[in-house]
C-alpha positions as CSV (number, residue, x, y, z in Angstrom):
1,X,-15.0,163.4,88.7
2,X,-16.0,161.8,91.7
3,X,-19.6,161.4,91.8
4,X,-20.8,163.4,95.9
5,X,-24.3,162.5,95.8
6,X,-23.7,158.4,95.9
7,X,-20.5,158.4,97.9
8,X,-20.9,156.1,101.0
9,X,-20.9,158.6,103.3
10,X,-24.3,160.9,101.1
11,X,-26.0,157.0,101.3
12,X,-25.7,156.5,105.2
13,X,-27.2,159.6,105.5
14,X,-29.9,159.3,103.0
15,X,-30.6,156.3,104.6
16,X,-31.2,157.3,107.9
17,X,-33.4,160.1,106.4
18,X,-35.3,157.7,105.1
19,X,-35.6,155.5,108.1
20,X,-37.0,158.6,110.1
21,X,-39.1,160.2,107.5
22,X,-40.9,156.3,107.2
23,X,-41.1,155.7,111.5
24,X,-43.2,158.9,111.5
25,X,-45.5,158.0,108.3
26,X,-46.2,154.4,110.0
27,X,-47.1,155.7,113.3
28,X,-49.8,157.6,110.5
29,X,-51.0,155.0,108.5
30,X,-49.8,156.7,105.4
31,X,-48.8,153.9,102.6
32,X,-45.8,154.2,100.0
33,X,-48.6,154.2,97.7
34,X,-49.7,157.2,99.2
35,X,-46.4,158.9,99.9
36,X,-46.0,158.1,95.9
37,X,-49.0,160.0,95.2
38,X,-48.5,162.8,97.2
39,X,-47.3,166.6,95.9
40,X,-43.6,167.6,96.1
41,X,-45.3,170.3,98.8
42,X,-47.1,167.8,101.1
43,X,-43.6,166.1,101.3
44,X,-41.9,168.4,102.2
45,X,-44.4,169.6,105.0
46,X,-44.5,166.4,106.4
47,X,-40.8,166.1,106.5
48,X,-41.0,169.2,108.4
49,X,-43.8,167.6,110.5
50,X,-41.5,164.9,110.9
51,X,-38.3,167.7,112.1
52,X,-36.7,166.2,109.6
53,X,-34.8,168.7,107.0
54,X,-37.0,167.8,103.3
55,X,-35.1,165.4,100.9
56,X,-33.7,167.4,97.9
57,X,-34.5,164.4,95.3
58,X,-36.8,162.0,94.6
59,X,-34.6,159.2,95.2
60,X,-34.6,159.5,99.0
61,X,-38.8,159.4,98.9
62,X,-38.8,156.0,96.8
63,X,-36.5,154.7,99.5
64,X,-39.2,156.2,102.0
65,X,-42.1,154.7,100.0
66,X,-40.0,151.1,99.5
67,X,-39.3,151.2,103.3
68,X,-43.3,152.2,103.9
69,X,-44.3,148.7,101.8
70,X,-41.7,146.6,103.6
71,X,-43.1,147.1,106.9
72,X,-47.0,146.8,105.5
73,X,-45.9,143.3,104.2
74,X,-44.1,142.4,107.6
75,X,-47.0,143.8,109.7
76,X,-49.1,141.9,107.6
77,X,-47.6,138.4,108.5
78,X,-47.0,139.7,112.5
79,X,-49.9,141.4,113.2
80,X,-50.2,140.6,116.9
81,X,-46.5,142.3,117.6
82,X,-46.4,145.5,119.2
83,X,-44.3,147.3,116.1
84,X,-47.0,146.4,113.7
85,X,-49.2,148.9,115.5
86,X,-49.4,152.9,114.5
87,X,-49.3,155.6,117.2
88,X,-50.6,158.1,115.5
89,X,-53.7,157.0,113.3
90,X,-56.1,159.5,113.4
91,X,-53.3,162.1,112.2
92,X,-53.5,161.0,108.9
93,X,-56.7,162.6,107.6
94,X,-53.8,165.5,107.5
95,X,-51.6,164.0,105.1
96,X,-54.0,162.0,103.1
97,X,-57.5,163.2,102.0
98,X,-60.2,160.6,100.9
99,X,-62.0,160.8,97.9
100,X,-65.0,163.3,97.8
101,X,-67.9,161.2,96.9
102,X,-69.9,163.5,93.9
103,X,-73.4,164.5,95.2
104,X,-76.3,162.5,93.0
């Protein structure tokens, strides 16, 4: 039975999901941590956010998230080259909420 969803042809394309879904969460400062940690429904908005159609499985967002960490590391080592910045910043206080610190 020959096996759709890892032919070389389902891969290409997963992969170039991927590769646009992570371009738009750098430009936004949003980590693979944070991508990991997100709800299935924030995922899938920001996939519409990012016109791209939502991933069906979890396997494309790991790639997403692995992709996300990659490009921290590299930016990390090259931070004075223009792809290390983010566009896009101050957009991620929609994606990504900070902790409420408890009143004392």
């Amino acid at each position: 039975m020959a096996d759709y969803a890892h032919s070389d042809a389902s891969v290409s394309r997963r992969a170039e999901k991927a590769r646009r879904l992570a371009v738009y969460l750098w430009d936004r400062d949003i980590s693979g941590a944070e991508l990991r940690d997100m709800p299935a429904a924030t995922r899938r908005k920001l996939a519409r956010a990012a016109e791209t159609n939502p991933p069906s499985t979890d396997e494309t967002w790991l790639v997403v998230a692995r992709l996300l960490d990659e490009k921290n590391a590299w930016a990390a080592r090259n931070p004075g080259h223009a792809a290390a910045g983010r566009a896009h910043v101050d957009e991620k206080l929609l994606w990504v909420k900070p902790p409420i610190t408890p009143w004392s």
